[in-house]
C-alpha positions in Angstrom: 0.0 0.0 0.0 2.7 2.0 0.8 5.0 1.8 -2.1 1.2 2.0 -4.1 1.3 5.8 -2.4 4.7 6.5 -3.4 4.5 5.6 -7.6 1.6 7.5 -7.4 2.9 10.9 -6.1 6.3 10.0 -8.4 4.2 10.0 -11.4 1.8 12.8 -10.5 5.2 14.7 -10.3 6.5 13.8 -13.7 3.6 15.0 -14.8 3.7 18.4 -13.5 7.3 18.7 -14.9 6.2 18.2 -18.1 3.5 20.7 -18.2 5.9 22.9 -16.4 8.6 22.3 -19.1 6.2 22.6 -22.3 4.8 26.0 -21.2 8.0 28.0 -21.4 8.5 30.5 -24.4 8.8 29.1 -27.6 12.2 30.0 -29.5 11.9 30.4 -33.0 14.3 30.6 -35.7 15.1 33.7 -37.9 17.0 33.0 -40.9 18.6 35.8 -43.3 20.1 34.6 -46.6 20.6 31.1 -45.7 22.0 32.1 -42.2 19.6 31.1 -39.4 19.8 32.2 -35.4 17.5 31.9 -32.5 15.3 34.8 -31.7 15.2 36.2 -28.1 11.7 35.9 -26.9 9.8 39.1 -26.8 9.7 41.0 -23.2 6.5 41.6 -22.0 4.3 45.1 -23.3 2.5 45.9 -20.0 2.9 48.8 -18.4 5.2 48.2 -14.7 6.5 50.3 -12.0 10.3 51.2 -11.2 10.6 53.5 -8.3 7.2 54.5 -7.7 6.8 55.5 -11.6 4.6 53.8 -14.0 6.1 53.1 -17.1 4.1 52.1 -20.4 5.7 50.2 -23.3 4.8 51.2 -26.7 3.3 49.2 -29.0 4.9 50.4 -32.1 8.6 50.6 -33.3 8.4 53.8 -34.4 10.8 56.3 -32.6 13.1 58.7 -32.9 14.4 61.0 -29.9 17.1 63.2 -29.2 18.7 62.7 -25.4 21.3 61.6 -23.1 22.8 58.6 -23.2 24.8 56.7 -20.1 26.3 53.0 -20.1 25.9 49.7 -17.8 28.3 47.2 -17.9 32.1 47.1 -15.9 32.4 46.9 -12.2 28.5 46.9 -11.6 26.0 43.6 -11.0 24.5 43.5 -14.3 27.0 41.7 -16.0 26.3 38.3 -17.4 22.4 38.8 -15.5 19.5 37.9 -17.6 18.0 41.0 -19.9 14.1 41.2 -20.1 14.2 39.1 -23.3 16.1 36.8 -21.4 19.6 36.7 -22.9 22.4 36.9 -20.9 23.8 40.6 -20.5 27.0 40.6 -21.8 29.1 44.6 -21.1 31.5 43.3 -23.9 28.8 43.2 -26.7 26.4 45.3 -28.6 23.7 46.2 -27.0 21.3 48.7 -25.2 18.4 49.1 -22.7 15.2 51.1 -23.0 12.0 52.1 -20.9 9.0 52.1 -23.4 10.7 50.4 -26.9 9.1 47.1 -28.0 11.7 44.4 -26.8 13.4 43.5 -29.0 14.3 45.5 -31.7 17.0 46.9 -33.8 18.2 51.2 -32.6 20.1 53.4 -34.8 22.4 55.3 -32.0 24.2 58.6 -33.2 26.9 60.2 -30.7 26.0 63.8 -31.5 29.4 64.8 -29.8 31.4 63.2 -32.3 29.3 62.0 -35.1 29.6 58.1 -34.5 27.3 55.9 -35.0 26.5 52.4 -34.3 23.3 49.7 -35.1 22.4 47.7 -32.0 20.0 45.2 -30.3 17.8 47.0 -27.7 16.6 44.0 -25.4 16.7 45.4 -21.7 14.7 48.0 -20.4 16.5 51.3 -18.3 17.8 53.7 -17.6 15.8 54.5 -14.5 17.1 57.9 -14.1 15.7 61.2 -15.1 16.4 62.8 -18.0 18.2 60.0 -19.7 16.9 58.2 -22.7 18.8 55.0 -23.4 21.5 52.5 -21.4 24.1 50.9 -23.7 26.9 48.4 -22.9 30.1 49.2 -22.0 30.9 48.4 -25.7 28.9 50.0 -27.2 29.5 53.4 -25.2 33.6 52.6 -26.2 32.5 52.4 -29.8 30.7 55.5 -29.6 33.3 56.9 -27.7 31.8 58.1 -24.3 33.1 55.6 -22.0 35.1 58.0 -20.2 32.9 60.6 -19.9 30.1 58.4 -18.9 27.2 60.0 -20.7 26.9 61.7 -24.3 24.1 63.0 -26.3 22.9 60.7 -29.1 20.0 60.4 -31.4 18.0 57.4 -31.2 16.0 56.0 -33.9 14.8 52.6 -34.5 15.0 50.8 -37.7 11.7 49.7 -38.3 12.2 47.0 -41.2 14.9 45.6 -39.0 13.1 45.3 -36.2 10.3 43.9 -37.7 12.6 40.7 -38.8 13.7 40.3 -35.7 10.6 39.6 -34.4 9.2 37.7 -37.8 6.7 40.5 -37.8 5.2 40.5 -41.3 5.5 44.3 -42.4 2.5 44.5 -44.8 0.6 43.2 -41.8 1.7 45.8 -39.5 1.5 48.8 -41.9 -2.4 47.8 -42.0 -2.6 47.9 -38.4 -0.9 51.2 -38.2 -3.5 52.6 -40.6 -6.6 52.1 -38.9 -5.6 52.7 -34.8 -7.9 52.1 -32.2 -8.7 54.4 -29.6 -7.1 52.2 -26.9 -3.9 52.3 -28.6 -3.7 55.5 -28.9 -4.3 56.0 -25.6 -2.0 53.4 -24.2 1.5 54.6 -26.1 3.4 57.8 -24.9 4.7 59.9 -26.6 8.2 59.8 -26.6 9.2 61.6 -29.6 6.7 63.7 -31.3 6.1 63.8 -35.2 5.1 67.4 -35.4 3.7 69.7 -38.2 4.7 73.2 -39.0 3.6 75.4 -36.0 0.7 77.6 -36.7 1.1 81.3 -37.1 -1.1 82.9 -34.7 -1.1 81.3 -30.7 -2.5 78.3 -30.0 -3.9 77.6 -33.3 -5.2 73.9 -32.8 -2.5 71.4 -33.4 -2.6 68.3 -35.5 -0.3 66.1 -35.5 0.7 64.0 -38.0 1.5 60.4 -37.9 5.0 59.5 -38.6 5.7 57.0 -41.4 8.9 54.6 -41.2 11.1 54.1 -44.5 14.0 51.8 -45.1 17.4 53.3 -45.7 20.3 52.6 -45.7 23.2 53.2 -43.0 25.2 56.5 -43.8 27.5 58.5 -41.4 25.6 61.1 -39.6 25.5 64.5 -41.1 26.2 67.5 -39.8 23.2 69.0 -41.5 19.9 67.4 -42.1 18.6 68.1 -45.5 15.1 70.0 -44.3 15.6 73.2 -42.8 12.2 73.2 -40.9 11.2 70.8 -38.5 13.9 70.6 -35.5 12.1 72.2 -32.2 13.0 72.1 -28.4 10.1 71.3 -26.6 10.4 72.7 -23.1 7.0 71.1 -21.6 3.4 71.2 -21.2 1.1 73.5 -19.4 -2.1 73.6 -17.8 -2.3 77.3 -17.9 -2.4 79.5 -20.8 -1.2 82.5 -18.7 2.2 80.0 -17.8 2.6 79.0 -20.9 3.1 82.5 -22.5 5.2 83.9 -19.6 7.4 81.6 -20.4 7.2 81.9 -24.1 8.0 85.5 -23.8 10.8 84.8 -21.2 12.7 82.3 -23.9 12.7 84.7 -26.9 15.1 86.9 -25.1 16.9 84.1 -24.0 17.6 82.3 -26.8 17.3 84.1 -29.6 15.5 81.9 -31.2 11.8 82.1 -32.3 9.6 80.6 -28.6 5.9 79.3 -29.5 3.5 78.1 -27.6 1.2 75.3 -29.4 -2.4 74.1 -28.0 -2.8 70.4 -28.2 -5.6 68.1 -26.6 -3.8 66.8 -23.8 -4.5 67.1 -19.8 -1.8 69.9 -19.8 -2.9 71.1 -23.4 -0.5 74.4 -23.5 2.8 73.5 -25.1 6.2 75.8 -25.2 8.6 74.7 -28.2 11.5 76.8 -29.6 12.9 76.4 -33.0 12.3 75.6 -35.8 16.6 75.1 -36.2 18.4 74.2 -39.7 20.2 71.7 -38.0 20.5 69.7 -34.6 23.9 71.3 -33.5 21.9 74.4 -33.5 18.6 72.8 -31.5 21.7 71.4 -28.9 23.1 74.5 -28.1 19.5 75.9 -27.2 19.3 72.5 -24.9 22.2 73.7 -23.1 21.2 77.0 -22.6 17.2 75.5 -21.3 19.1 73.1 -19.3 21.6 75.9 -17.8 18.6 77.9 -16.9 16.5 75.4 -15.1 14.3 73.2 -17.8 16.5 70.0 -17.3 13.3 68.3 -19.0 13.8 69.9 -22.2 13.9 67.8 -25.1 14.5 67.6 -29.3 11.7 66.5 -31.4 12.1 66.3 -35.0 9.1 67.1 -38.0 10.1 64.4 -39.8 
């Protein structure tokens, strides 16, 4: 009777191993001219909390912001620690962290210090510290050459196509998706970096924004110049109050020099203050230092692409 008891409670726990072992993410295969490598599972898109903050994970690749980048990797515990894909953090490779990104997917970092540039797989999420945008490996921040230093300001713009094979997303299928958004949707990604249209020429003319469309190209060293000569703003922040928001507009045209708007959008705070528009982003970046110098350490460079 005994040993009756203990085959049963063997085999009951066989079974539960199996299940257990059979309900793990599945790894698939992505294969590129003949060449095929397992994909790192994809991280998990619902919104979690870091500090008391609530952060919200896009649901589109789509990006491109302007910020400051720091590094992990070296003397600290994240080395060789799982990523939130799951892979192994390695500081000696290519790679980068993110708080909102879809994970993973393929980043087009620019080191606007220096001009470098390098293509990398974002599949962490970080940095948890204000005013900084992305967290790449120790490698990667040699590459771009900011090791030293410790932070630099970069550009950071997915590549969309990329991204989409990595994840053996079909593209035709997304583009349809993107064309017909749902309300939820809308609600659910922030806005990280703005598409913007040309600002209106009297105060807070209504603002409609325009969705940003993603377009293969291929990898070039970064200009010094881009070719439009409209459509690079600082965006200092949002405002509840009209009265606040044009205080402060008339405050930054004497302090910049440059041309200070505020723009009316439909959000809780629906006042907004950019400056610009700048022929280039060396220009929009000396206008962040000055905003940052001055007090608005939240600034930030959206581009009318």
């Amino acid at each position: 009777m005994r040993q009756t008891f203990f085959q049963i409670s063997l085999l009951i726990g066989l079974c539960m191993l199996l299940v257990a072992c059979s309900s793990g993410p599945e790894e698939r295969e992505i294969c590129i001219d003949g060449t095929c490598t397992k994909a790192p599972k994809k991280a998990t898109s619902r919104p979690y909390q870091i500090k008391g903050i609530w952060y919200y994970p896009q649901q589109h690749f789509e990006y491109d912001e302007v910020g400051l980048a720091s590094y992990y990797g070296g003397g600290d515990v994240f080395h060789g620690r799982p990523t939130a894909t799951g892979e192994r953090f390695d500081m000696n490779d290519v790679s980068a962290a993110h708080k909102t990104l879809p994970l993973p997917c393929i980043a087009e970092v620019t080191n606007l210090e220096n001009g470098r540039q390098i293509q990398l797989k974002v599949n962490d999420r970080g940095p948890f510290v204000e005013g900084r945008i992305i967290d790449v490996s120790r490698r990667t921040a040699q590459l771009l050459g900011f090791e030293g230093k410790g932070t630099a300001k970069v550009r950071v713009r997915t590549l969309v196509p990329d991204s989409l094979a990595l994840n053996n997303i079909d593209p035709s299928t997304v583009m349809l998706a993107q064309s017909k958004p749902t309300t939820s949707e809308l609600e659910a990604a922030p806005v990280l970096a703005e598409a913007l249209p040309r600002l209106p020429d009297t105060l807070f003319e209504e603002e409609e924004p325009t969705p940003a469309r993603a377009e293969a190209s291929p990898v070039q060293n970064a200009p010094s110049k881009p070719s439009s000569s409209t459509g690079i703003f600082v965006h200092v922040g949002n405002y509840e109050s009209q009265h606040e928001a044009l205080a402060l507009s008339q405050s930054l045209n004497g302090m910049t020099q440059s041309p200070t708007k505020p723009v009316k959008n439909n959000g809780p705070k629906p006042y907004a203050v950019r400056v610009g528009p700048f022929p280039s982003i060396l220009h929009a970046n000396q206008v962040l230092d000055q905003l940052a110098d001055a007090g608005h350490v939240m600034s930030r460079i959206v581009i009318n692409r």
